[in-house]
VEXKE-576510 format. One record per residue (C-alpha): chain; y, x, z. Coordinates in nm, 3 decimals. Layout:
# VEXKE-576510
<roro><cadena>A</cadena><y>Y</y><x>X</x><z>Z</z></roro>
...
# end
This chain:
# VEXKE-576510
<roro><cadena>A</cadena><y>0.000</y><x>0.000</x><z>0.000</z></roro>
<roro><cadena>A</cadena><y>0.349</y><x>0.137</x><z>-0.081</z></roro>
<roro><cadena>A</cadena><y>0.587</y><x>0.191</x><z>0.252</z></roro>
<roro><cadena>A</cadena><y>0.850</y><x>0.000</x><z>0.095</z></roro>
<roro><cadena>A</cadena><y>0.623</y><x>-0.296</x><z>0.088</z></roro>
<roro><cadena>A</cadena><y>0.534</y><x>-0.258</x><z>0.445</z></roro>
<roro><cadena>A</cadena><y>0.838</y><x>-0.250</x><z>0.509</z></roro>
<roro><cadena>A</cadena><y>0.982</y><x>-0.540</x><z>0.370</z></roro>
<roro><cadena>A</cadena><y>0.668</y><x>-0.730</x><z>0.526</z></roro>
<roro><cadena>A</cadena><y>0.806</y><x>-0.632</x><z>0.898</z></roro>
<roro><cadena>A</cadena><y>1.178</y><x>-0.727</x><z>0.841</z></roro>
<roro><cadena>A</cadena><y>1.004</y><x>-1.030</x><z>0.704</z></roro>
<roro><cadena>A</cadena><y>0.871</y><x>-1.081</x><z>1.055</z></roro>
<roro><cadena>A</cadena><y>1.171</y><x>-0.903</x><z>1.232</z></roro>
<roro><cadena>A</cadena><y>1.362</y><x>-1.218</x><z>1.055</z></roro>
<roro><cadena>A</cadena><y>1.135</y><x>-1.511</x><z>1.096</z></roro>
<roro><cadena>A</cadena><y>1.041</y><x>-1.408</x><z>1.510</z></roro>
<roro><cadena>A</cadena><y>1.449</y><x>-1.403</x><z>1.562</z></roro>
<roro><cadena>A</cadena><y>1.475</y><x>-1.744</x><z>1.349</z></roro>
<roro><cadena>A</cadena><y>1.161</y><x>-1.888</x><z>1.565</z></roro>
<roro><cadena>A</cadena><y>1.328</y><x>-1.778</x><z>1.936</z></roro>
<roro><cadena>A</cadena><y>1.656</y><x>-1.917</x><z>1.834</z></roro>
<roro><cadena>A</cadena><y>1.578</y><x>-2.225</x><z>1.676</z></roro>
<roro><cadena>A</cadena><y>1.314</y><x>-2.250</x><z>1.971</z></roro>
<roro><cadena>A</cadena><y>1.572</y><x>-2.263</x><z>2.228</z></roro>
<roro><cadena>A</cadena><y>1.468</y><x>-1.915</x><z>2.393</z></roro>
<roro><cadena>A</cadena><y>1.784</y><x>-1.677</x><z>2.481</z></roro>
<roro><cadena>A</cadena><y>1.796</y><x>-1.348</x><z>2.458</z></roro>
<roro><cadena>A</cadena><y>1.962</y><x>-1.047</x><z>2.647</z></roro>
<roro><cadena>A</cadena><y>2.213</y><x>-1.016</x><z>2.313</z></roro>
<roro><cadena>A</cadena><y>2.247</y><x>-1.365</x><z>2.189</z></roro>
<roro><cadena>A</cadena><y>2.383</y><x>-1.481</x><z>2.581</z></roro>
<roro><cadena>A</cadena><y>2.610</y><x>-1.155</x><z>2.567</z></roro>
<roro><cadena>A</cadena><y>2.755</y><x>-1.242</x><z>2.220</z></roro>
<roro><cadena>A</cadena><y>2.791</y><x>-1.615</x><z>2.337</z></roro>
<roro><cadena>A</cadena><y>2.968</y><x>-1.482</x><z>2.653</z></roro>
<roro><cadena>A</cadena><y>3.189</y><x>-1.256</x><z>2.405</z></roro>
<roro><cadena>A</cadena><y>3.272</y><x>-1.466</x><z>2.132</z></roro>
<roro><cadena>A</cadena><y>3.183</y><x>-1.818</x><z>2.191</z></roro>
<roro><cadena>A</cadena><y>2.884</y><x>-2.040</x><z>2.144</z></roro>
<roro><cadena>A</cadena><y>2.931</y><x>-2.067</x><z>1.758</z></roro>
<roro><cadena>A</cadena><y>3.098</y><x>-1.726</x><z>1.709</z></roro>
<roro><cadena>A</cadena><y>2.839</y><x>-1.535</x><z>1.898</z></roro>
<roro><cadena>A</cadena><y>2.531</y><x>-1.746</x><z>1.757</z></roro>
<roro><cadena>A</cadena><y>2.688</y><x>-1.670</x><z>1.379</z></roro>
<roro><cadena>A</cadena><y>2.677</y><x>-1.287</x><z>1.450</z></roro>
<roro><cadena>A</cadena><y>2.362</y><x>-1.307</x><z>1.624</z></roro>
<roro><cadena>A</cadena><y>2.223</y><x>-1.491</x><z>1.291</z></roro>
<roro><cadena>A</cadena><y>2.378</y><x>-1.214</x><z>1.087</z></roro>
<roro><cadena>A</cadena><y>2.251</y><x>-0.903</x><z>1.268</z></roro>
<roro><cadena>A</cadena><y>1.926</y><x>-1.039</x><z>1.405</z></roro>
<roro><cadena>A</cadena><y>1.827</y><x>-1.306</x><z>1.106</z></roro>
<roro><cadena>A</cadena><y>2.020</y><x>-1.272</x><z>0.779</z></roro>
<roro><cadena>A</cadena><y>2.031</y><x>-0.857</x><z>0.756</z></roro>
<roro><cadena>A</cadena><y>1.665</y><x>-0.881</x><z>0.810</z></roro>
<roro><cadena>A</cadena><y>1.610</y><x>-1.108</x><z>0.535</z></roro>
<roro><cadena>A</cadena><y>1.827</y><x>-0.865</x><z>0.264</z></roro>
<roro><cadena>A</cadena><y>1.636</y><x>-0.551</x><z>0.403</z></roro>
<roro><cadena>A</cadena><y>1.292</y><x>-0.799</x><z>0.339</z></roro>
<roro><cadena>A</cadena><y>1.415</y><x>-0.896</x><z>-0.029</z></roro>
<roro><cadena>A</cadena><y>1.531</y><x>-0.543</x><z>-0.138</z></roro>
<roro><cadena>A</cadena><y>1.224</y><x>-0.353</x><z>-0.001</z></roro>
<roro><cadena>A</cadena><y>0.997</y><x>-0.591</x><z>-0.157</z></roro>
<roro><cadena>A</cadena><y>1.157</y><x>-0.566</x><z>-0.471</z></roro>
<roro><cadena>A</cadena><y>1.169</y><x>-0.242</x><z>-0.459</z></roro>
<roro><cadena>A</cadena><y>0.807</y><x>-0.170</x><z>-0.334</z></roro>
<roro><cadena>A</cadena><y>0.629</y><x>-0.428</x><z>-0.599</z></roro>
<roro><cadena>A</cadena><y>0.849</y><x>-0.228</x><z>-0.888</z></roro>
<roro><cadena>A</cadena><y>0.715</y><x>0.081</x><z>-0.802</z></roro>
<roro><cadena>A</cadena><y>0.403</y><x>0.001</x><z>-0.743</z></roro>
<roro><cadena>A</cadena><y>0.137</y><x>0.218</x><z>-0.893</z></roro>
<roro><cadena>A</cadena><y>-0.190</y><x>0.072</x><z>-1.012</z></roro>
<roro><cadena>A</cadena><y>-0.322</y><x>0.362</x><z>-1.067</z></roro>
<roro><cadena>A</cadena><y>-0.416</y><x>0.499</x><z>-0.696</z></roro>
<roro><cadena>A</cadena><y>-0.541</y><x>0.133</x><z>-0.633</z></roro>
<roro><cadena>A</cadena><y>-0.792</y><x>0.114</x><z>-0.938</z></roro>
<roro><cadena>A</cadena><y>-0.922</y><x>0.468</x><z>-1.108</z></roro>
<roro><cadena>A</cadena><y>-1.258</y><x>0.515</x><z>-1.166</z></roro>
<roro><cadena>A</cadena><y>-1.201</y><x>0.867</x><z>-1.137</z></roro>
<roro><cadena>A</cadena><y>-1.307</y><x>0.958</x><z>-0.810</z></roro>
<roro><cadena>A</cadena><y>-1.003</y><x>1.233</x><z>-0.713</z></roro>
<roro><cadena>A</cadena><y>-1.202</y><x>1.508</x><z>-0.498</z></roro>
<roro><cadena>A</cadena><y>-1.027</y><x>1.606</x><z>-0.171</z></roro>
<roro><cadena>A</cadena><y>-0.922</y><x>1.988</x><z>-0.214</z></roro>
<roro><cadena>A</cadena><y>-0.768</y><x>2.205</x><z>0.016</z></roro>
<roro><cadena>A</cadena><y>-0.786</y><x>2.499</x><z>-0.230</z></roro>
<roro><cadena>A</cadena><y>-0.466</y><x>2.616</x><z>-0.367</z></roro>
<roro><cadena>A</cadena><y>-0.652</y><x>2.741</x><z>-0.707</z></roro>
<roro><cadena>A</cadena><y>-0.696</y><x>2.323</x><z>-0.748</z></roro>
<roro><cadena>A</cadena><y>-0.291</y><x>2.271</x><z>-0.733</z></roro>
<roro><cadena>A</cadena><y>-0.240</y><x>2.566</x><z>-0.941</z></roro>
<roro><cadena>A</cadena><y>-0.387</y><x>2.422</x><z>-1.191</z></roro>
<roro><cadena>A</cadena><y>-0.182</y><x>2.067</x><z>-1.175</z></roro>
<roro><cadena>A</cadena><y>0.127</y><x>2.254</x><z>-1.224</z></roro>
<roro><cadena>A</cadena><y>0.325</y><x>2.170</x><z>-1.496</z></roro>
<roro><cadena>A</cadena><y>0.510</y><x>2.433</x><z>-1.581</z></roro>
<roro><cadena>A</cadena><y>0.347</y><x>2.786</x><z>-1.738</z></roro>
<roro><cadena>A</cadena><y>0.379</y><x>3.001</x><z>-1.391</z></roro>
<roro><cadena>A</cadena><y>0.335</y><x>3.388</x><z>-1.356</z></roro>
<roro><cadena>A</cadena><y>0.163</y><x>3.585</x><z>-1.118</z></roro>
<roro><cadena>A</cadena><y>0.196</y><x>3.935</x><z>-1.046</z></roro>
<roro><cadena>A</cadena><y>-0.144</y><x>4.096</x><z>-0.910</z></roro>
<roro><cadena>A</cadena><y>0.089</y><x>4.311</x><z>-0.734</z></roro>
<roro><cadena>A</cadena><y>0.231</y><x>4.048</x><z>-0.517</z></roro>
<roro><cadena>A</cadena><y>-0.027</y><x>3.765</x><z>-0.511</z></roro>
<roro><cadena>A</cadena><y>0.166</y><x>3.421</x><z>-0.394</z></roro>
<roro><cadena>A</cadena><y>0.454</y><x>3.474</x><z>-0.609</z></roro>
<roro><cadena>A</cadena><y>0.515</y><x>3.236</x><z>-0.831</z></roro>
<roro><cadena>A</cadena><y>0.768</y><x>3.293</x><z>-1.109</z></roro>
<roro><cadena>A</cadena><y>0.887</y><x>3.075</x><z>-1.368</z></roro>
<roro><cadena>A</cadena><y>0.817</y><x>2.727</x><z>-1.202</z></roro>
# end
């Protein structure tokens, strides 16, 4: 799964647990300071907009973003991709023609 995708899926909950405890009549440590602050509908309109709304954007973008860039490819290959911890394997999945001097093995010139 991509991280952008899981992270859209928690401000998804993030959003819809703040929706449920408001809506639900429960009061929080913030929403009572921000009605003390500003008033009953001031404080529970910038409670909604921190706590429900922002949420929601974050939710929409990284979703978007996530199923865009989603590759297929590490999901479904019938190429089973071996596990190496050589450096000889990553050598060769460079893509750029590399150099190395036998003098001074690790150096890498040209990449």
């Amino acid at each position: 799964m991509n991280a952008y995708i899981v992270l859209g899926l928690f401000a998804l909950y993030v959003a819809s647990m703040s929706l449920y405890l408001v809506l639900s009549g429960y009061q929080d440590a913030m929403l009572a300071l921000l009605r003390r602050f500003w008033g009953r509908s001031l404080g529970h309109s910038l409670y909604f907009i921190c706590h429900v709304a922002l949420p929601v954007v974050v939710c929409v973008v990284c979703l978007g973003w996530g199923v865009r860039h989603y590759d297929v490819s590490v999901v479904y290959s019938k190429v089973e991709a071996p596990l190496s911890l050589n450096i000889d394997h990553y050598r060769k999945l460079l893509p750029l023609p590399y150099t190395i001097d036998p003098d001074r093995m690790g150096v890498i010139y040209g990449a």
